[in-house]
C-alpha positions as a Markdown table, in Angstrom:
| # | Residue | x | y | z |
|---|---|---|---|---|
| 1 | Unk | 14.0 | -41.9 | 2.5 |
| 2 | Unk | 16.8 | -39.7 | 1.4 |
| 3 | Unk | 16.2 | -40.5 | -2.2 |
| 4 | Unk | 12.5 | -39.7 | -2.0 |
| 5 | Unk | 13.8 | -35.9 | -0.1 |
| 6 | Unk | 16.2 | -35.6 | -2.6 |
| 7 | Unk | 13.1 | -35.8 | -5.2 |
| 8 | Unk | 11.2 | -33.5 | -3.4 |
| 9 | Unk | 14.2 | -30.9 | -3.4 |
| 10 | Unk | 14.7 | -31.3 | -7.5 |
| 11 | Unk | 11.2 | -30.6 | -7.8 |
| 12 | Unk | 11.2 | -27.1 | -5.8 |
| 13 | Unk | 11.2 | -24.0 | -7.8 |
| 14 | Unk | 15.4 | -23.3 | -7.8 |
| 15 | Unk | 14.6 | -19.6 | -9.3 |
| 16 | Unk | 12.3 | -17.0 | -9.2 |
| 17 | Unk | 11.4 | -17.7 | -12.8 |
| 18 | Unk | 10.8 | -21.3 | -12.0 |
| 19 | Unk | 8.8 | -19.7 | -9.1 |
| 20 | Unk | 7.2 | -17.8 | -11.6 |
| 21 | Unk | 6.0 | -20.6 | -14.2 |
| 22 | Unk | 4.5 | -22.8 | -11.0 |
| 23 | Unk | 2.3 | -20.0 | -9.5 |
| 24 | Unk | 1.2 | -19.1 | -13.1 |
| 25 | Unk | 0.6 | -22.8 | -13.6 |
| 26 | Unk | -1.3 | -23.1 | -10.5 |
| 27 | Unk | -3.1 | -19.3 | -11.0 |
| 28 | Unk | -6.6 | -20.7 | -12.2 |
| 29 | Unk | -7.3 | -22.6 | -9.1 |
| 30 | Unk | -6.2 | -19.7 | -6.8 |
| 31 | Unk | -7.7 | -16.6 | -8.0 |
| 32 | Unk | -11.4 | -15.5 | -9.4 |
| 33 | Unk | -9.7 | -13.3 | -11.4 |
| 34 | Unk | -6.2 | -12.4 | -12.7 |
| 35 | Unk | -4.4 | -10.2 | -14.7 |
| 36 | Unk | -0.6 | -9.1 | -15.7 |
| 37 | Unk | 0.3 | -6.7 | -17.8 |
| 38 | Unk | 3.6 | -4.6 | -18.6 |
| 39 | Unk | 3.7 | -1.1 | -18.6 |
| 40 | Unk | 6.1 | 1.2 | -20.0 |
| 41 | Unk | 7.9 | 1.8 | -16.9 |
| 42 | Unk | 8.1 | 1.1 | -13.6 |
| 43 | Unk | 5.2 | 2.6 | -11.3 |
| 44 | Unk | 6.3 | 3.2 | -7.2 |
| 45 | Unk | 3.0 | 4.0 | -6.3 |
| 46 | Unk | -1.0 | 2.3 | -6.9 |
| 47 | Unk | -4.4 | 3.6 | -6.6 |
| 48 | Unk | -7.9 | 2.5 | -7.6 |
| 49 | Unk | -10.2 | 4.9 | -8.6 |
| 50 | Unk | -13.5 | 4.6 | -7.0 |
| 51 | Unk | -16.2 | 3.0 | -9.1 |
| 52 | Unk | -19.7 | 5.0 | -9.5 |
| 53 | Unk | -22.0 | 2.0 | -9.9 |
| 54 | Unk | -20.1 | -1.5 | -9.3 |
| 55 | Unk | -22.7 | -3.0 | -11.1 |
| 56 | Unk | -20.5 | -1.6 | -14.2 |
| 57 | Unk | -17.4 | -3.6 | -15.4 |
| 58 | Unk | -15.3 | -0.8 | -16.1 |
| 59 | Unk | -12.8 | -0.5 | -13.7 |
| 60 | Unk | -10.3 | 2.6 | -13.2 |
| 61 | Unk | -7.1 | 3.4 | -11.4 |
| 62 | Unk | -4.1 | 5.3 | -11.5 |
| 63 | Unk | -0.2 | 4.5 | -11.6 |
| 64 | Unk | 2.7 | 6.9 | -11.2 |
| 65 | Unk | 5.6 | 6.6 | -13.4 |
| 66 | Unk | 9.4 | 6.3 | -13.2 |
| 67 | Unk | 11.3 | 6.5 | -15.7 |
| 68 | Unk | 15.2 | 6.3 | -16.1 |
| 69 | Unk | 16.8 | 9.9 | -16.1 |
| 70 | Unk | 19.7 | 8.3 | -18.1 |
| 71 | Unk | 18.2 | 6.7 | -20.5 |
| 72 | Unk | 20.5 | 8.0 | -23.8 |
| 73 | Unk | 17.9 | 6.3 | -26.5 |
| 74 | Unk | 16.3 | 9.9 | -27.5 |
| 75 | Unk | 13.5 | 8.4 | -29.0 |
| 76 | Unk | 12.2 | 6.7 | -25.6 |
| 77 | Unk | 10.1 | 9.1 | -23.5 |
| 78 | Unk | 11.3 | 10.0 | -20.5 |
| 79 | Unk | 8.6 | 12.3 | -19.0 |
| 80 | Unk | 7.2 | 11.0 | -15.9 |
| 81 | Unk | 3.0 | 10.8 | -16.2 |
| 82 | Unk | 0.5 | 10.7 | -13.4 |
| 83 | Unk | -1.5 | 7.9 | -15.6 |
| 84 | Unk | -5.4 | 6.8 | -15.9 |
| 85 | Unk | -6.0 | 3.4 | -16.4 |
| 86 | Unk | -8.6 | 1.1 | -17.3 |
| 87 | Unk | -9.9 | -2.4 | -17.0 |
| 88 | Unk | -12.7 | -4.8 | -17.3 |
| 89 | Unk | -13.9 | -6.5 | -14.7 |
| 90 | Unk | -14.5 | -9.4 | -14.4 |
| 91 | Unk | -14.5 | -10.1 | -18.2 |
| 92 | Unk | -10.7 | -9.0 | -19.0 |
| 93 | Unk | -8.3 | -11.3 | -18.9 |
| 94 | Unk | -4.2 | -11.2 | -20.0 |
| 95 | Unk | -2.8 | -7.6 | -20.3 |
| 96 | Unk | -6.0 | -6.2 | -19.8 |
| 97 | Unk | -4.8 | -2.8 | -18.3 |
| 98 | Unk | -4.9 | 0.1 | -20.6 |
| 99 | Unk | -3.6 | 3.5 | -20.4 |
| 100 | Unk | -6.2 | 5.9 | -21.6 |
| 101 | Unk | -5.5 | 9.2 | -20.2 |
| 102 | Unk | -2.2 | 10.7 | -19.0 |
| 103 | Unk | -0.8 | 14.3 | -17.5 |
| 104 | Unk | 2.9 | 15.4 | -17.4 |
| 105 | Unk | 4.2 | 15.2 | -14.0 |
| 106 | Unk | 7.6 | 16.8 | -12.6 |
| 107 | Unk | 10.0 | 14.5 | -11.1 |
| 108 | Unk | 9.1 | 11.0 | -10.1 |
| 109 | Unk | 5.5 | 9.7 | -8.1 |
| 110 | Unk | 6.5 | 8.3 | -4.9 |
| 111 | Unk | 2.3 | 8.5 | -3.5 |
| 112 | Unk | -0.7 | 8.8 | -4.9 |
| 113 | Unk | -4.2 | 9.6 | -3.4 |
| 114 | Unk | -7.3 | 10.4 | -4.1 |
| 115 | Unk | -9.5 | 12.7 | -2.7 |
| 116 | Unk | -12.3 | 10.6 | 0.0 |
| 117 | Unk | -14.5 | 13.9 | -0.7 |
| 118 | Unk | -13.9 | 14.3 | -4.6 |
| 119 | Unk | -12.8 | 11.3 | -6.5 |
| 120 | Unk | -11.6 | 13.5 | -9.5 |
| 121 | Unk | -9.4 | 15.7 | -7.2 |
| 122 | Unk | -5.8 | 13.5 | -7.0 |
| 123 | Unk | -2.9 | 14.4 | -4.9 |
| 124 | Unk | 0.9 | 13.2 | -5.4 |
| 125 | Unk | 4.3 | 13.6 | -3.5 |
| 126 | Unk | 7.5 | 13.4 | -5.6 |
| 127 | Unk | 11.0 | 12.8 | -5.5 |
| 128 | Unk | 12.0 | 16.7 | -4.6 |
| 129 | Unk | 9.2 | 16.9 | -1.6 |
| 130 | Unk | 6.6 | 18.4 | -3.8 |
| 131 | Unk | 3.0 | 18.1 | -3.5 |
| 132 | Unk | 0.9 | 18.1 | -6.5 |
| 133 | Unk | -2.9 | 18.4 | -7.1 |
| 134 | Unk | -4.4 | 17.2 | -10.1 |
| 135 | Unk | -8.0 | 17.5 | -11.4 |
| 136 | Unk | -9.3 | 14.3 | -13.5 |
| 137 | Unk | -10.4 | 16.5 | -16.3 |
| 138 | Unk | -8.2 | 19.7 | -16.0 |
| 139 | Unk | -4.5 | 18.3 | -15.0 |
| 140 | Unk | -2.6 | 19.5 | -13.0 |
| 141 | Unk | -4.1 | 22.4 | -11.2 |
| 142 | Unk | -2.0 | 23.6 | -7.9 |
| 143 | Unk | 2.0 | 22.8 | -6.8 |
| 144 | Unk | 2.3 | 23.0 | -3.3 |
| 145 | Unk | 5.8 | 23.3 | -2.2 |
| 146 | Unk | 8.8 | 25.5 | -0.2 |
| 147 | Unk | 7.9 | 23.4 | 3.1 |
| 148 | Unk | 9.8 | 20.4 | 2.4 |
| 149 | Unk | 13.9 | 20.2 | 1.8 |
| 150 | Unk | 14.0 | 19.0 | -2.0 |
| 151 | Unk | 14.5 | 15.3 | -0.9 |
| 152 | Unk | 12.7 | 12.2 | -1.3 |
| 153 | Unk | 9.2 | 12.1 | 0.3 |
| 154 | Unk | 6.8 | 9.2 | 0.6 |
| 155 | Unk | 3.9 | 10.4 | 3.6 |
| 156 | Unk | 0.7 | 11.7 | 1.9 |
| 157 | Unk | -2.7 | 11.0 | 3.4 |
| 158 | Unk | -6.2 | 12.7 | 2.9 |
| 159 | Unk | -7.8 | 13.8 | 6.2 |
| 160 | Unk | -11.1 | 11.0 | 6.0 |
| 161 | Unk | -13.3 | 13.5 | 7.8 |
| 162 | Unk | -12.9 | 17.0 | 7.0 |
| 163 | Unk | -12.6 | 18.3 | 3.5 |
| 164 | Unk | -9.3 | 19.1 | 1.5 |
| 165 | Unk | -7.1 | 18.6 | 4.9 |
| 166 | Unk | -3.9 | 16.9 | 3.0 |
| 167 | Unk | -0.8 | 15.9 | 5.1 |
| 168 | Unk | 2.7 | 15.3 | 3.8 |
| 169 | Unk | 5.9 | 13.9 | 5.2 |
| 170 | Unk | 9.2 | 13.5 | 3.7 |
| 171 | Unk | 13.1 | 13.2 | 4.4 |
| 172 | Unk | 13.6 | 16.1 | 6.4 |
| 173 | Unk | 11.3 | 14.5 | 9.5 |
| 174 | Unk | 8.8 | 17.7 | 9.2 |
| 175 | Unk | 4.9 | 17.2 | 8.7 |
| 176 | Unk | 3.1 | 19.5 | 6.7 |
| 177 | Unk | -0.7 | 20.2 | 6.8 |
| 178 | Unk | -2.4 | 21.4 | 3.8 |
| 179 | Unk | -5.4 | 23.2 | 2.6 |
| 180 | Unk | -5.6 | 21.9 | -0.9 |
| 181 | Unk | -9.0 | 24.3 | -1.7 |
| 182 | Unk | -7.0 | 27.2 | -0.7 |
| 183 | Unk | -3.7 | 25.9 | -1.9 |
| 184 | Unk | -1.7 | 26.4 | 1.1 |
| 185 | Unk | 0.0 | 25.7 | 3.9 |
| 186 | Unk | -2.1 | 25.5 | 7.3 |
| 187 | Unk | 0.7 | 24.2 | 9.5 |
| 188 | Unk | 4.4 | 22.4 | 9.9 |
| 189 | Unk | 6.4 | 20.5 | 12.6 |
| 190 | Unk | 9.4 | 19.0 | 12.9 |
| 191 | Unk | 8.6 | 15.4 | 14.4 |
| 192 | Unk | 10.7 | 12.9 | 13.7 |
| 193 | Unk | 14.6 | 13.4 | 13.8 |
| 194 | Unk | 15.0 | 11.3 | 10.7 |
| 195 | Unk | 13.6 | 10.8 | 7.1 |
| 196 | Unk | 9.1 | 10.2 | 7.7 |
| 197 | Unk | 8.3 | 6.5 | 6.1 |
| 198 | Unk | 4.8 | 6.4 | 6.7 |
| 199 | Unk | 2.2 | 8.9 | 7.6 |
| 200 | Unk | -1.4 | 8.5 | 7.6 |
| 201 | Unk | -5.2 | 10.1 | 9.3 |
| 202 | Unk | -7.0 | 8.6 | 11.5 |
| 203 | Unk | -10.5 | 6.6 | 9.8 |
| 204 | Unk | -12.3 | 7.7 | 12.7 |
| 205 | Unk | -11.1 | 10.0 | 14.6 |
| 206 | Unk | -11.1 | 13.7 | 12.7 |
| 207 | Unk | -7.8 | 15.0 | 14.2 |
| 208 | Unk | -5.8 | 12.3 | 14.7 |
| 209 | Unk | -2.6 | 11.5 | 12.4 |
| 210 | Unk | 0.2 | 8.5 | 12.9 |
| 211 | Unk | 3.7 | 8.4 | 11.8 |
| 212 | Unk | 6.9 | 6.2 | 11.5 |
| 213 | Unk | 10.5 | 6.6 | 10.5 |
| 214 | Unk | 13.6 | 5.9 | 10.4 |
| 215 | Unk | 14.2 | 7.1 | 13.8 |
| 216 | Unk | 12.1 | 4.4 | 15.7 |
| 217 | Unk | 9.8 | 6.4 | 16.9 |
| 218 | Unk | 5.9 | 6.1 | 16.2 |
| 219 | Unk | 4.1 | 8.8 | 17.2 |
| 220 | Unk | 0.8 | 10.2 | 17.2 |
| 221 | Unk | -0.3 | 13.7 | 16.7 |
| 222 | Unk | -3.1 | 15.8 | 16.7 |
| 223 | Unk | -4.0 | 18.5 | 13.8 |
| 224 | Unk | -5.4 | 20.6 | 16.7 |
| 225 | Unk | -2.7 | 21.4 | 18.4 |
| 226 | Unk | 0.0 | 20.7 | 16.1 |
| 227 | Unk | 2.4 | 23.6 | 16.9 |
| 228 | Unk | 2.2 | 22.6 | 21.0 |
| 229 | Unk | 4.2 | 20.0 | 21.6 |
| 230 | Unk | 1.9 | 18.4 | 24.6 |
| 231 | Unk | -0.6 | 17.1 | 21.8 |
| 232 | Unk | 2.9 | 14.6 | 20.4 |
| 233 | Unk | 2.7 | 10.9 | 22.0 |
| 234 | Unk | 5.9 | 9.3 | 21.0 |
| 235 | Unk | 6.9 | 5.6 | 21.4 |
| 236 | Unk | 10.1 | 3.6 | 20.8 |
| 237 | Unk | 9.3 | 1.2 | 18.1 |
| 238 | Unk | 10.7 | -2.1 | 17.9 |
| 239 | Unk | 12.5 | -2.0 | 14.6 |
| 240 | Unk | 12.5 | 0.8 | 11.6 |
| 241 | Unk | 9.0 | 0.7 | 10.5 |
| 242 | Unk | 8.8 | 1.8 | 6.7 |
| 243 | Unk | 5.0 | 1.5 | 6.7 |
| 244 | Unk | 1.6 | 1.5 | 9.1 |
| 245 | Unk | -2.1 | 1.5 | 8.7 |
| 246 | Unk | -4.8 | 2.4 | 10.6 |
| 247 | Unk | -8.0 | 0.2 | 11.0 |
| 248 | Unk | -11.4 | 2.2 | 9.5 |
| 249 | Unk | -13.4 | -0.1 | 12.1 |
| 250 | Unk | -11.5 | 0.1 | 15.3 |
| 251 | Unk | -10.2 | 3.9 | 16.3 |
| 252 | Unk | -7.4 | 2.3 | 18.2 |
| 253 | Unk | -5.6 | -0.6 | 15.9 |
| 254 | Unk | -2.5 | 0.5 | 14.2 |
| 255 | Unk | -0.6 | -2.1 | 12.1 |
| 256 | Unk | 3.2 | -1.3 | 11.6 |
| 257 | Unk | 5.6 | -2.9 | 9.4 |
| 258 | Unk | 9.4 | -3.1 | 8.0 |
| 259 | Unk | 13.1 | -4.0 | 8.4 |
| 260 | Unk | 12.3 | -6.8 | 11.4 |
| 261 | Unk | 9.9 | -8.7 | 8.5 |
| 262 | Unk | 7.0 | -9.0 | 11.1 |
| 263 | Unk | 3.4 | -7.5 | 11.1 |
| 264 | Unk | 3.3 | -5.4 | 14.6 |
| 265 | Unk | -0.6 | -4.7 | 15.8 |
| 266 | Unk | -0.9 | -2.1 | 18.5 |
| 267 | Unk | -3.3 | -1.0 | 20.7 |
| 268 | Unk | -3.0 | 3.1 | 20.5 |
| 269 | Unk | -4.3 | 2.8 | 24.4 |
| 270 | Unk | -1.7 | 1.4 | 25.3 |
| 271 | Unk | 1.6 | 1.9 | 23.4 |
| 272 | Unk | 3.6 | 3.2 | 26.1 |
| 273 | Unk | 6.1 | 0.5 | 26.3 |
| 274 | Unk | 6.2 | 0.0 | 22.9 |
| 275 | Unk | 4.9 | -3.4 | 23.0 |
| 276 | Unk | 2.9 | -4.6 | 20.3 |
| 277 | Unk | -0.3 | -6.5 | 21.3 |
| 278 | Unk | 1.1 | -9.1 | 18.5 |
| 279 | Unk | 3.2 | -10.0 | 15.4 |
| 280 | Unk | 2.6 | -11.6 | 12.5 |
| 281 | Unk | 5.9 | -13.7 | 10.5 |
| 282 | Unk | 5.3 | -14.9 | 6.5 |
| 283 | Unk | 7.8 | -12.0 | 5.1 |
| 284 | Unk | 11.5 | -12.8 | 4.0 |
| 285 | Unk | 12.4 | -9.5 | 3.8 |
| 286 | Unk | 11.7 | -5.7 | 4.6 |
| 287 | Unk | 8.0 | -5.0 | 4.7 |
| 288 | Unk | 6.7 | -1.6 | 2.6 |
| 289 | Unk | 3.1 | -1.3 | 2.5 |
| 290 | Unk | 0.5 | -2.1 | 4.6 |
| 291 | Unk | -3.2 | -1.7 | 4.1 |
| 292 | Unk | -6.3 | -2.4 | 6.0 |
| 293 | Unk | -9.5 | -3.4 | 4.2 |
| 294 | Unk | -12.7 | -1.5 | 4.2 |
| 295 | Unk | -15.1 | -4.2 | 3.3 |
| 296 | Unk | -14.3 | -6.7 | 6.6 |
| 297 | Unk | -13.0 | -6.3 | 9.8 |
| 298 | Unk | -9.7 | -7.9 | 10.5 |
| 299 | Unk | -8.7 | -7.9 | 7.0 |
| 300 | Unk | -4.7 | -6.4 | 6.5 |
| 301 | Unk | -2.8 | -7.3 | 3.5 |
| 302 | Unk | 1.1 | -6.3 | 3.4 |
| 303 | Unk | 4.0 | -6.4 | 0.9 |
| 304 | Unk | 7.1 | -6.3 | 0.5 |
| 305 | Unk | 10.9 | -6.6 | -0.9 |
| 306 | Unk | 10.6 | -10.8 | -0.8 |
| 307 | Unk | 8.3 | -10.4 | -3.5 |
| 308 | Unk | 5.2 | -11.3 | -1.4 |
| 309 | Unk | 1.8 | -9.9 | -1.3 |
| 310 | Unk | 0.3 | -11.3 | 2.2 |
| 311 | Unk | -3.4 | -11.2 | 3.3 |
| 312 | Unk | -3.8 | -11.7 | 6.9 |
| 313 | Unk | -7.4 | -12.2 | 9.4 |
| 314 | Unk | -6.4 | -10.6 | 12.6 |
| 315 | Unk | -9.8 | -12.2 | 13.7 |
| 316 | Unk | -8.0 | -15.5 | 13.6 |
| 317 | Unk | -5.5 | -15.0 | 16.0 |
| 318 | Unk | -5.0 | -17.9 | 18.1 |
| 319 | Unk | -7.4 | -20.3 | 16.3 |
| 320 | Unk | -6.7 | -23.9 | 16.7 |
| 321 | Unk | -4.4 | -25.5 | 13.2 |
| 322 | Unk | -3.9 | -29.0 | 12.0 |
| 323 | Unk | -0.4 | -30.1 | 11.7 |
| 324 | Unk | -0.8 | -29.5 | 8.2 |
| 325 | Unk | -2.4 | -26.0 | 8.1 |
| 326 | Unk | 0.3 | -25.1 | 11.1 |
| 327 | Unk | 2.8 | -25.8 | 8.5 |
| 328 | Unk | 1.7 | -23.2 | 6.3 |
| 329 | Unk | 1.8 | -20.3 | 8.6 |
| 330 | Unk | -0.2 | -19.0 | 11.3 |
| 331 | Unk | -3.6 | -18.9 | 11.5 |
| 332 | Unk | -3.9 | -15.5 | 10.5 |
| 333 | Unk | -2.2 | -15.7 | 7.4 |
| 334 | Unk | -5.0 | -16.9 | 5.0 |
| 335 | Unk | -3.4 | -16.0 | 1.5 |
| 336 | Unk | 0.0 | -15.5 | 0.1 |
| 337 | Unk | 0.1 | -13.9 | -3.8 |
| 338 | Unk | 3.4 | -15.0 | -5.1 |
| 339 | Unk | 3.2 | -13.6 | -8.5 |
| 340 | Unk | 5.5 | -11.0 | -9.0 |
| 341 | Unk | 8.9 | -11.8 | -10.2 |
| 342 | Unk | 11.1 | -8.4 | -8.3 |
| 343 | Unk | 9.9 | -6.4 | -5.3 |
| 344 | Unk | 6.8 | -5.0 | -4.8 |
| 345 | Unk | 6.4 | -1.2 | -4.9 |
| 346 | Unk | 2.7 | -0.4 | -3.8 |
| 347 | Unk | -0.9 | -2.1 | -4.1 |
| 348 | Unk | -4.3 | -1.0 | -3.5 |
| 349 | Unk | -7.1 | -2.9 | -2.7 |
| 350 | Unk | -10.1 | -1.5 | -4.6 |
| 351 | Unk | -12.8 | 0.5 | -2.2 |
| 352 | Unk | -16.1 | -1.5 | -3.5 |
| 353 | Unk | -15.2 | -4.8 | -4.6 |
| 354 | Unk | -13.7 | -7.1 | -2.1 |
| 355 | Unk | -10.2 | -8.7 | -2.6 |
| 356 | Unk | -9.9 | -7.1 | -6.1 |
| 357 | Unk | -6.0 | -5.9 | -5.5 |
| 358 | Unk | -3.8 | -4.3 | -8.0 |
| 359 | Unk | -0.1 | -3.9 | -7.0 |
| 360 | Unk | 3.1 | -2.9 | -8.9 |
| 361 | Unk | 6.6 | -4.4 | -8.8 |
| 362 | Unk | 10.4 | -2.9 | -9.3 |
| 363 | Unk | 9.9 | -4.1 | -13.2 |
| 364 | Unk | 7.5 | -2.9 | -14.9 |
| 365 | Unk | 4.9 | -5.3 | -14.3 |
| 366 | Unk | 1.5 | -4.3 | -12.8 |
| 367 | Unk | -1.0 | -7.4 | -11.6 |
| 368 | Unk | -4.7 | -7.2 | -10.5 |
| 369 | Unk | -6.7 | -10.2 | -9.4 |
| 370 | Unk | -8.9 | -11.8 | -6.9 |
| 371 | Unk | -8.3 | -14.7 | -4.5 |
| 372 | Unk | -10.6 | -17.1 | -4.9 |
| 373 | Unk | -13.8 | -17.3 | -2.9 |
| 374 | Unk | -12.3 | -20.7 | -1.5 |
| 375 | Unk | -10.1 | -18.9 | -0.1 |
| 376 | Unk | -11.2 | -16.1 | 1.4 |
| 377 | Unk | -15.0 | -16.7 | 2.1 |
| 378 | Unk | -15.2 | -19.0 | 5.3 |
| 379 | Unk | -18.8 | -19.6 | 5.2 |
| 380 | Unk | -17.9 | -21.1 | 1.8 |
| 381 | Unk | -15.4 | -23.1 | 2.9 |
| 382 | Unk | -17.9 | -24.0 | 6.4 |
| 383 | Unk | -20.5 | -25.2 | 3.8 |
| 384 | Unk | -17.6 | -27.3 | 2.3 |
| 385 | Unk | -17.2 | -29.4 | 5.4 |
């Protein structure tokens, strides 16, 4: 028995390229679709671009560079570029991302969005706090800043409801709303004592905004009555949360996520203790990004420092396991994308096609692919049995 363990053990992956070489070995039966390929420089932040008609395969989305300020090669660029890329779907295959239009952008992209109202109206947050709007076919077109302290900032989310309401949060623990058609600031408030992590509008509800930090607080605000501060609910959170995510079918579920490695789901009803409804384990390490999906309720997917890009079902919460599937994970955790080889920095699941997920890691690798409909489709795996 110990000889037959011992086998077992040699035949692990010892490294993360050995880790690397098995799920690339193992790629074609997991995924519908999958693609690497290696950019220039590192990106810290991941967008699609919605699609017109999904019907086409031409698929576009946008990466953020960073590049290394001390780079002393003079022939190597080191602009940073808020960049447009392009891929087809599903007939590319190997490195089939490809820069095809660029703009100059100060200082490094922490965030990017895109307009919910105007998909060719982009806004990013950089390393200094500054809040840029760019236009798909002019560039850049308005630089909104003097709010912030010229420090890191990584909150930026379109308001889903009402047209060109942009909020931004950085290290100085202030939120800012803006009026990108006027290009200006609406309102500010101080809210969290310590750098903002995460900061994001409600799907549903119009005036309704959520924010973490490093300050263990979570707390919920509304645009409305900003400057009072009766309209500020804030909760002691069980651990620094570095990122949350609020559902676009349920007007109440928050996800929250970081240094404790566990998925917290909250009810917004009923947050006063700070308890979280439940957690979710499968991460090794601090969580960063959290996203829920638009095309199925119950879908969250979450990354993080261990490398690990995790889709969970919160529908399957307490569903019965085999000893086997138990194993594996909870029930909730239906896929695990262990492809990238150093942290992950961002990922975007793509608005219209389901599953399709790009993300970007510490090197300068960017992935997009599909789990496969095994997988992730359980009236297909229903018809199997």
């Amino acid at each position: 028995m110990e000889s037959l363990l011992q086998d077992k053990e040699q035949r692990q992956p010892q490294t993360i390229d050995e880790e690397y070489a098995l799920w690339k070995k193992n790629s074609t039966s997991m995924y519908d679709f999958v693609s690497e390929t290696k950019l220039g420089w590192p990106s810290m932040a991941i967008e699609w671009l919605p699609t017109p008609d999904i019907s086409l395969e031409r698929q576009e989305l946008l990466v953020g560079t960073l590049t290394d300020k001390d780079e002393v090669d003079e022939s190597v660029d080191k602009t940073n570029y808020l960049k447009f890329c392009k891929l087809d779907y599903p007939s590319g295959g190997k490195n089939a991302l490809k820069v095809f239009k660029k703009f100059a952008h100060d200082g490094e992209i922490n965030r990017i969005k895109v307009n919910p109202f105007d998909k060719n109206l982009i806004a990013t947050i950089n390393d200094s706090s500054v809040v840029s709007i760019f236009d798909r076919k002019q560039g850049l077109i308005a630089t909104l800043n003097n709010a912030h302290s010229e420090e890191d900032a990584f909150g930026l989310s379109f308001n889903k409801k009402q047209k060109n309401l942009l909020l931004s949060g950085a290290t100085d623990g202030k939120c800012v709303l803006w009026d990108i058609e006027k290009g200006k600031k609406v309102e500010e408030k101080q809210i969290h004592s310590k750098v903002i992590n995460g900061i994001e509008f409600s799907y549903l509800n119009p005036n309704m905004f959520v924010s973490v930090s490093d300050d263990y607080q979570i707390i919920t605000n509304d645009i409305r009555t900003l400057n009072k501060n009766q309209s500020q609910i804030s909760v002691k959170a069980p651990s620094i949360f570095n990122t949350l995510a609020l559902s676009p079918f349920s007007q109440h579920l928050l996800a929250c996520a970081g240094e404790d490695t566990m998925v917290h789901l909250f009810d917004l009803r009923y947050m006063a203790n700070g308890k979280a409804l439940h957690q979710m384990a499968g991460h090794e390490g601090n969580i960063t990004n959290l996203e829920f999906a638009n095309y199925e309720d119950g879908v969250l997917a979450s990354s993080g420092e261990d490398r690990k890009m995790i889709y969970w079902d919160i529908t399957k919460i307490g569903n019965e396991q085999t000893q086997d599937d138990a194993e594996d994970g909870v029930p909730e955790k239906i896929f695990v994308h262990g492809g990238h080889r150093s942290s992950i920095n961002d990922f975007s699941l793509h608005p219209s096609i389901p599953w399709l997920t790009a993300s970007t890691e510490e090197e300068n690798y960017t992935q997009i692919y599909r789990p496969t409909k095994k997988i992730t489709d359980s009236e297909w795996m229903g018809n199997i049995d």
